[in-house]
C-alpha positions in Angstrom: 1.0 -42.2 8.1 -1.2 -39.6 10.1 -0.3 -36.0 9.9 -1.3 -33.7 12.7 -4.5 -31.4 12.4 -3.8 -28.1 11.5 -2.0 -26.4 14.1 -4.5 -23.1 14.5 -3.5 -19.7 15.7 -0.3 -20.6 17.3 1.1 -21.8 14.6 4.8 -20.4 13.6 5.3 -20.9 10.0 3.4 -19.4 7.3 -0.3 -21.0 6.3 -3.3 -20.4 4.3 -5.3 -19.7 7.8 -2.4 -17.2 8.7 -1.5 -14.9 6.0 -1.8 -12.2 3.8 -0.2 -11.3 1.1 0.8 -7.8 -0.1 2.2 -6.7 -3.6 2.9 -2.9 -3.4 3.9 -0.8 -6.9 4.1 -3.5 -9.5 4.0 -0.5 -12.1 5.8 0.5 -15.0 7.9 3.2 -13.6 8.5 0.8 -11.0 9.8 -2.1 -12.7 12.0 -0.2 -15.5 14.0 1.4 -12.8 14.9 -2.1 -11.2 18.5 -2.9 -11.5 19.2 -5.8 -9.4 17.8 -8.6 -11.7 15.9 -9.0 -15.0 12.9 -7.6 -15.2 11.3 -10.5 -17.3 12.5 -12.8 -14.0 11.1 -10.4 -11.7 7.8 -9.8 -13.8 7.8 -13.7 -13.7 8.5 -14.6 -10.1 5.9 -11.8 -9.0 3.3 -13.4 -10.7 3.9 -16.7 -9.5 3.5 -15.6 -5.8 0.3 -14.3 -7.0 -0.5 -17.4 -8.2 0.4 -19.4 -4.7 -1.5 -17.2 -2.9 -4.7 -17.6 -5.0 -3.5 -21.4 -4.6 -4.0 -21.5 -1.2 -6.7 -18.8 -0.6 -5.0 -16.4 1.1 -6.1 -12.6 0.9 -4.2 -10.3 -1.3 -3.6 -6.7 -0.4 -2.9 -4.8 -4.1 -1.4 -1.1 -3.6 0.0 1.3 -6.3 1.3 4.8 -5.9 0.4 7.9 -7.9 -2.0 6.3 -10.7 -4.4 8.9 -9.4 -2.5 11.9 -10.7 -1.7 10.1 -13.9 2.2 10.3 -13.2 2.4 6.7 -13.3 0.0 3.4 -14.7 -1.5 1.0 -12.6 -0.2 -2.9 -11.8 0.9 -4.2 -15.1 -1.6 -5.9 -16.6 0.2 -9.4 -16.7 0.5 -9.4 -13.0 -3.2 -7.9 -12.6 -4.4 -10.9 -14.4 -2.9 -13.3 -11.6 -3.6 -11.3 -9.1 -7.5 -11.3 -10.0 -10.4 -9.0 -9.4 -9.1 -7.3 -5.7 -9.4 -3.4 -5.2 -6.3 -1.4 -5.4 -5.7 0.8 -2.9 -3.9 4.0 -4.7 -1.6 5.9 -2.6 0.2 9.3 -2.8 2.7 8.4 0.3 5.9 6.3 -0.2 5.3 4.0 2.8 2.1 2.0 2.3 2.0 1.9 5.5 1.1 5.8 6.1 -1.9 4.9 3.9 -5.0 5.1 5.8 -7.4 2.9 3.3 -4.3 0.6 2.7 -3.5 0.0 6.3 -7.1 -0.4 7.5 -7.5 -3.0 4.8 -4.1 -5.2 6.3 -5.6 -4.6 9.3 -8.8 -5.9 8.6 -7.6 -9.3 7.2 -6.9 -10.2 10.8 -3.5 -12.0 10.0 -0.2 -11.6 11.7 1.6 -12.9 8.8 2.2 -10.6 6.1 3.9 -12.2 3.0 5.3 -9.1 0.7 6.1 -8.2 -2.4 6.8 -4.3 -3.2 9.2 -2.5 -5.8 11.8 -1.1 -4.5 13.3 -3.0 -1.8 15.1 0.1 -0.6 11.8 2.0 -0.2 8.4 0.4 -0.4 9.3 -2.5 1.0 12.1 -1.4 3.2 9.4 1.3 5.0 6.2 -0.9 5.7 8.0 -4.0 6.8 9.7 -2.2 9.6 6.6 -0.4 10.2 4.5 -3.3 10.7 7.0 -5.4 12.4 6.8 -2.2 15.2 3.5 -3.3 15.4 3.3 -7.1 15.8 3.4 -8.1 13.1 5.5 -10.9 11.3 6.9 -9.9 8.1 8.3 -12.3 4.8 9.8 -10.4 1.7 9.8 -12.5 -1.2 13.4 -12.1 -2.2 13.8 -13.1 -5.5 10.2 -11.4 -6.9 11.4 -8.0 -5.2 13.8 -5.4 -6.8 15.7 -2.5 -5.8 17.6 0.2 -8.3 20.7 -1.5 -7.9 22.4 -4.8 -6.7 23.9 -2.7 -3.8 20.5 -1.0 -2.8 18.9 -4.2 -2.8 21.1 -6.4 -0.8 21.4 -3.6 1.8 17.5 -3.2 2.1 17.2 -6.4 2.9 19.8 -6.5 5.1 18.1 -4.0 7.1 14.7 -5.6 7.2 16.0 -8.4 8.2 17.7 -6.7 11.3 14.3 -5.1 12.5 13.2 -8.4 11.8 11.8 -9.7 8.8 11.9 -13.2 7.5 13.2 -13.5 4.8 11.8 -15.9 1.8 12.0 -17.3 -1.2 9.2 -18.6 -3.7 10.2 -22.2 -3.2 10.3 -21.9 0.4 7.0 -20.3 0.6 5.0 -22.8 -1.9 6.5 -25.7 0.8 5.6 -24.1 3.7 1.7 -23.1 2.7 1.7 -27.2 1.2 3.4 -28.6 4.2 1.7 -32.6 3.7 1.1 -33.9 0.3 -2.0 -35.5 2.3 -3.6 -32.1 1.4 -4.3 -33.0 -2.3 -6.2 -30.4 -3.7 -3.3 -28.3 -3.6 -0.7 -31.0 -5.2 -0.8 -29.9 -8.9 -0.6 -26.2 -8.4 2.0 -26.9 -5.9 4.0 -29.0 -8.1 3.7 -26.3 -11.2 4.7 -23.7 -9.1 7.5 -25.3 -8.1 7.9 -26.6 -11.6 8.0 -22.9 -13.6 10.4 -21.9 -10.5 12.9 -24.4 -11.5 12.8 -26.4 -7.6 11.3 -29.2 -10.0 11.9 -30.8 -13.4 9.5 -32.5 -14.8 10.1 -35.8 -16.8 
């Protein structure tokens, strides 16, 4: 068996060397106003795409909106715990992306891959995916740990981020695609939990 190096800059799936990963307005407000799943799976799911990323190494980008002016609480703590000690770049615009501090710091990662998670789909997610697809780069919404105010808003969100050109994802797809060869062992248990407390694996 012999596996090929890793593949370097040109490489077109999603890898620790190649990504970032964004979770945008993981807030109270936020999260009670989703109406496209359960909160307690979205609360879940989200946090488990934290945990991947710290898996594999890659960056995380943490935004919130309004916690300055007090009109809403910052990431929920659950999810701040996963995510680990990263600043938090505190916005007063809808689209992250219109964010000076928050788009200098995407920008400053290097990566052309941005992996994403943002509540709601039909607003901060919907708004800096097409924005930083119109600049290069290559965009993946998490689909089941992202939310929108209703089934309908949700499903057409991602509808249109997937015709400006987003890549869709979902947590099982992503935890096989950073892996990609069980040769690359360190990452084998925390692969197979993740996996595991998505339901892709039972464990006997």
């Amino acid at each position: 068996m012999a596996s090929f190096e890793k593949r370097g800059p040109e490489d077109r799936l999603l890898s620790p060397d190649n990504s970032v990963l964004t979770i945008i307005d993981y807030q109270p407000v936020q999260i009670n106003s989703i109406g496209s799943m359960r909160h307690a799976d979205l609360i879940k799911n989200a946090e488990l795409v934290a945990k991947i990323a710290n898996l594999y190494k890659i960056p995380i980008i943490l935004s919130t909106v309004n916690a300055h002016t007090s009109r809403n609480s910052p990431t929920i703590p659950s999810l701040q715990k996963e995510i680990g000690d990263v600043p938090s770049y505190d916005r007063s615009s809808i689209n992250a992306w219109e964010d000076k501090e928050y788009n200098a710091a995407i920008k400053a990662t290097k990566r052309k891959k941005i992996i994403i998670l943002a509540l709601w789909t039909e607003a901060c997610l919907t708004f800096p995916t097409i924005d930083a697809i119109a600049e290069g780069y290559d965009v993946y919404p998490v689909v089941d740990a992202v939310g929108g105010t209703s089934t309908i808003s949700h499903e057409t969100a991602l509808r249109r981020v997937e015709q400006a050109g987003a890549h869709l994802i979902t947590i099982p797809q992503l935890a096989c695609e950073l892996q990609r060869d069980w040769n690359r062992t360190d990452t084998v248990p925390g692969f197979i939990q993740a996996l595991s407390e998505v339901g892709a694996f039972t464990q006997f």
